[in-house]
N, C-alpha and C positions, 0 to 999 in steps of 0.2 A: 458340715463343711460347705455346702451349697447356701447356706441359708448365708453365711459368713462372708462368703463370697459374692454372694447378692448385695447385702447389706455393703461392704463396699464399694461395689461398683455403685451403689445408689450414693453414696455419701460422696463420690468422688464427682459424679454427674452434678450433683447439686453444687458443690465448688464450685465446676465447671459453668456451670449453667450462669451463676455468682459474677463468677468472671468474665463471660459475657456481656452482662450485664452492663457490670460497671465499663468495659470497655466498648460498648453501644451507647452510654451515658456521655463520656467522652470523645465518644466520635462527634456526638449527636450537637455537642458544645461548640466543639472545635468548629465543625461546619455552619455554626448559628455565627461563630464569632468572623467564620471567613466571608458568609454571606455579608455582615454588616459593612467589613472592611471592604467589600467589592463596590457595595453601593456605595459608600462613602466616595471609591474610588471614582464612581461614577459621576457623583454630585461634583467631585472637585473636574473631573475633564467637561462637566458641562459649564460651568462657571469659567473655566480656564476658556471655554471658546467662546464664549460670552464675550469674557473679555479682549478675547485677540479679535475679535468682531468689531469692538469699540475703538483697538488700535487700527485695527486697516480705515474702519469711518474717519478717525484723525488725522490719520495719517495723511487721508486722501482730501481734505479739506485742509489740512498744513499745506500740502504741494501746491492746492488752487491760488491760497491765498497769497502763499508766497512769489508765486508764477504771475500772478494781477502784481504784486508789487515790483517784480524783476520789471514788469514792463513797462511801470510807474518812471521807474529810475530810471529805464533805459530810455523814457521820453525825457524825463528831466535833463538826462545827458545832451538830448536831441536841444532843450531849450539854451540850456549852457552853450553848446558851441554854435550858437546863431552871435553871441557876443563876442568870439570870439573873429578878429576884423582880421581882412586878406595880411598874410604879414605880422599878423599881429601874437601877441601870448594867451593862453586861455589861463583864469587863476591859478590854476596849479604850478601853471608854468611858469606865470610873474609871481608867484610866490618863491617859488626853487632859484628863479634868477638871483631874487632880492639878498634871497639867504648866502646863494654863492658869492653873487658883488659885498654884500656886508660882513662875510668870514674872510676874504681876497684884500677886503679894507684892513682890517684888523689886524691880520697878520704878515702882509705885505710889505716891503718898503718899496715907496714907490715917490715920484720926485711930487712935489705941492699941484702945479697944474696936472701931476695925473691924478691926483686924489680928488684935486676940484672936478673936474670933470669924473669921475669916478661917486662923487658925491651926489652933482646933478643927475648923474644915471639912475644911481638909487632912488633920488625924490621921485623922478620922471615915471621910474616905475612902481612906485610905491603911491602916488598920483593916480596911474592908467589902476594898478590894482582896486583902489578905493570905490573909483568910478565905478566899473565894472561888476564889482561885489553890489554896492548899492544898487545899480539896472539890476541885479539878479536878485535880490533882495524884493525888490519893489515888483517884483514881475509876477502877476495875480497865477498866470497859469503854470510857471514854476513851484510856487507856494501850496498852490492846489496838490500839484503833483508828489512832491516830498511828502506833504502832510497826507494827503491818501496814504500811500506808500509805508509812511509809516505807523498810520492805523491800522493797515494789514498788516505791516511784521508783526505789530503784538498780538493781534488775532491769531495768525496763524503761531507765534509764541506760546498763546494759551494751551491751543490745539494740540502742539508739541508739547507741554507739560501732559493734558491730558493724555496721549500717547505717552507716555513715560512712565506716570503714574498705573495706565492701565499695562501697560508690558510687564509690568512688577508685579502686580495684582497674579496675570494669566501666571508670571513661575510661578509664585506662591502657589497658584493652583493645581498647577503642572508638577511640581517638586511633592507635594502631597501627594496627588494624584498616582506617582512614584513609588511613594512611601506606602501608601497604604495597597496597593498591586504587589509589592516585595511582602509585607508581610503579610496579605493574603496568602498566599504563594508557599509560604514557610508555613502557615496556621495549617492548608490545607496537605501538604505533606505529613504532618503530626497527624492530621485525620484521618489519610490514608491507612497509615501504621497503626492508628486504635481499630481501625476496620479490619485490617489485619489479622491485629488480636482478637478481635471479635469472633469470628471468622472459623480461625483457629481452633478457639475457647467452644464456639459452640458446634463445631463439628465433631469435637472431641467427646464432647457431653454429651452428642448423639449417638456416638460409639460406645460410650457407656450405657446410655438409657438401654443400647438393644442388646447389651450382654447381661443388663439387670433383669431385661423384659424376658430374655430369654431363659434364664437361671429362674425365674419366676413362672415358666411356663413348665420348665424341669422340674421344678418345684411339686407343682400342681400333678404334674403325668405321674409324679412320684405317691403323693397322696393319694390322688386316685388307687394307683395300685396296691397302696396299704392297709384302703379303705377295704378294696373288693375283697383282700386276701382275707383282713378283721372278720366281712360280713361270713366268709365260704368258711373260715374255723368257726362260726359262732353256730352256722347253719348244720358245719359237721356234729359238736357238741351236743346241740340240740337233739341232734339226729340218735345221735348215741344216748342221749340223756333218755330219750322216747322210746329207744331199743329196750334199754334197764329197764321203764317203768312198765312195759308192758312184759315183758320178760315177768315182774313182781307179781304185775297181777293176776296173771295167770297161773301162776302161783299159789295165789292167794285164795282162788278162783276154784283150783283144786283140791283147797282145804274145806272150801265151801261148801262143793260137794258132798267132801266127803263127811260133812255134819261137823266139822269143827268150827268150835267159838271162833268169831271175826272181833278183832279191835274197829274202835273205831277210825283209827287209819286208813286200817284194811279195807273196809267197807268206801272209804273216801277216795282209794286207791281207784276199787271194782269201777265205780261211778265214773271218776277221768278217763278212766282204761276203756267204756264202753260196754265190759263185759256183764254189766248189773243193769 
């Protein structure tokens, strides 16, 4: 019954053990797979700051360049109203006149000398506008001024692209970065749970092993005791078997005596017995 008993406790431990096993093999994965996903994770937040490093550089060379042209324009403006005379209209404004006296012409009914005179207002300022565009036109350090002005907008343009391009770049990197922290996170939960198992499995198997180990040690107390008991009948038997034979011989011993024929047993008898 013990031996039976042993025997499955050992068949169940090794399961066990089994099971272990595979669920330490599983952990063992899980946690390889959450490690990569973490660095992964990492590589993408170091790229992601890389690249939001490359937007703040842009960024901050977009504002410069733009800020040197705000102040390009805002001298050009400076040059444009030196032409404009006491009194007088700056082009935007002899242009807006032109538009309103020539929409007022058009739609108006108005008597022939107010149109003539309505007419020569238009040339007059259609005249002063001309002039005026040509001086500014012709004016070296106007021309300077815009054309700077607008060699930095597209610089700083480029710079905005590049800020654009690289803010895209960092989600990309940042959205991964995301992705692969989420499903770290879930990977390492599952390998929480094979550990678990593990855990479980092989505490269990150790509960086994010491009911096996014990049953085997009951085993043994037991052999022993059936060994000694074997040796102490073999020892009684003997003991009696040697009572007999000298019990015989002397026996025999006294047939000897008394002049009777010995076999040769008999005589083989005396010899063991001592008594010859």
């Amino acid at each position: 019954m013990l031996k039976k008993e042993a025997e499955v406790s050992k068949r169940e431990r090794n399961r066990l053990n089994a099971e272990a096993s595979e669920s330490a093999a599983r952990r063992d994965e899980l946690n390889a797979r959450t490690r990569a996903l973490i660095e992964s994770a990492q590589q993408s937040k170091d790229k992601r700051d890389e690249f939001n490093k490359l937007v703040s550089e842009s960024k901050e060379r977009r504002d410069s360049l733009n800020e040197m042209a705000n102040s390009l324009l805002a001298k050009a403006d400076q040059i444009k109203r030196k032409f404009k005379v006491a009194g007088g209209l700056s082009l935007s404004e002899l242009k807006r006149e032109i538009d309103h006296l020539e929409f007022k012409q058009q739609t108006e009914v108005i008597s022939t000398e107010k149109e003539r005179e309505l007419v020569d207002r238009i040339a007059h300022l259609w005249e002063e506008y001309r002039k005026k565009r040509a001086e500014l036109e012709n004016n070296a350090e106007l021309k300077e001024a815009l054309e700077k002005a607008r060699q930095l907008r597209e610089e700083g343009s480029e710079f905005h692209k590049q800020l654009t391009e690289n803010a895209d770049r960092a989600q990309q990197c940042h959205e991964k970065m995301l992705k692969c922290f989420k499903e770290a996170d879930k990977i390492r939960a599952e390998a929480d749970a094979a550990h678990k198992e593990f855990v479980r499995a092989q505490e269990s198997a150790d509960e086994q092993h010491h009911t096996y180990i014990k049953i085997e040690r009951e085993l043994r107390d037991y052999d022993k005791i059936i060994t000694s008991l074997k040796k102490r009948s073999k020892e009684a038997r003997e003991s009696r078997e040697k009572v007999d034979v000298l019990k015989r011989a002397e026996e025999v011993y006294a047939m000897f005596k008394d002049g009777q024929k010995l076999e040769t047993d008999d005589l083989l008898l005396l010899q063991r017995s001592g008594l010859l």
